[in-house]
Every structure is written in structure tokens, then in C-alpha cells.
N, C-alpha and C positions, 0 to 999 in steps of 0.2 A: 842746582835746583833741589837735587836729593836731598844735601846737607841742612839745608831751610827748612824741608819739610818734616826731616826727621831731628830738626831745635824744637820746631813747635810741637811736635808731637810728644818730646821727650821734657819740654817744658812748661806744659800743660798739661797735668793730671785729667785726664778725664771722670763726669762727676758716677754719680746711683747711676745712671742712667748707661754707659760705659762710652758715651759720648763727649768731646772735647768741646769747652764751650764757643768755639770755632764754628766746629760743626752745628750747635745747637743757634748760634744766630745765624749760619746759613740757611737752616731749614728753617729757622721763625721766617726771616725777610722772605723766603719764597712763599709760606704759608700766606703771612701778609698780604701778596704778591696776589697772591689767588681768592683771597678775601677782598680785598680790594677791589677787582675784577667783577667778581659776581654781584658786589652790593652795587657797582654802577649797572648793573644789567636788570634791576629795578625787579619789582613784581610783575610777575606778569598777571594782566588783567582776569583773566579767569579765577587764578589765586586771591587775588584783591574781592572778588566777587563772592568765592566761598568762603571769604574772612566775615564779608561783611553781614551776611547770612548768618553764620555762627556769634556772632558780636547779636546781629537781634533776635535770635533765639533766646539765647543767654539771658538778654533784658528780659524777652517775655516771661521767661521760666523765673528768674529772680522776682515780677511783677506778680507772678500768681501766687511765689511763696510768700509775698508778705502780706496779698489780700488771704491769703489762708491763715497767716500766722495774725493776722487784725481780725478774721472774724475766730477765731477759737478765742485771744484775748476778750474781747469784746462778750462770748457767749458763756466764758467764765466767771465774766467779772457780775454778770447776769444770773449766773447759778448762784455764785457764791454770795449774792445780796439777796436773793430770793431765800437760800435756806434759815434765813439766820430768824 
């Protein structure tokens, strides 16, 4: 068992990281492993709740800057054909 462990370890450079890439897809598959896990444990509804709050805030404040940016257009276009 020793002898196994130390081929692979002596026949696999480890990378930048000083990690064998062994090691580096054991720890992807369990990260996986745990990502996996919590994206089926869904949002929880309170989260979902202060998404959607912020989602139409968002519209409102994007709403108001374009009736703001339509009346400064609008009262420029008003100056600037008045002065002439």
C-alpha cells in the first residue's frame, strides 16, 4: 500500500499550487459535493422575499431616473429652441 502511494506521489509532480492533481480532483468532487447539496436546499423564502423587494426597488429608482433624464431632455430641447 506504502509503495502505491509513494508511485503516485513520486509520479505526479505536484502543480503552483504544491498540490497533486489527485489531490486537486478530490477536493473539486467534494466541493462539488457541497455545492450540490446546498443548491437543492433551494432559497429560502424570506431570501426570495428580500430579492424581490430589491428587484423593485431597483425598477422604481431606474423609473424615476429616466422620467428625470426625459424631463431635463425635454426642457433642453425647450431652451435651446427658445434661445435661438
Amino acid at each position: 500500500m506504502n509503495d502505491l502511494k509513494s508511485k503516485i506521489i513520486t509520479t505526479t509532480p505536484p502543480s503552483k499550487s504544491g498540490l497533486t492533481p489527485e489531490v486537486q480532483a478530490r477536493i473539486g468532487h467534494q466541493l462539488r459535493s457541497m455545492y450540490d447539496e446546498i443548491v437543492r436546499q433551494g432559497v429560502p423564502e424570506r431570501f426570495a422575499e428580500l430579492i424581490r423587494k430589491l428587484d423593485s426597488s431597483e425598477e422604481d429608482s431606474q423609473a424615476t431616473i429616466d422620467e428625470g433624464l426625459q424631463k431635463h431632455r425635454t426642457g433642453a430641447t425647450r431652451n435651446h429652441a427658445g434661445g435661438d
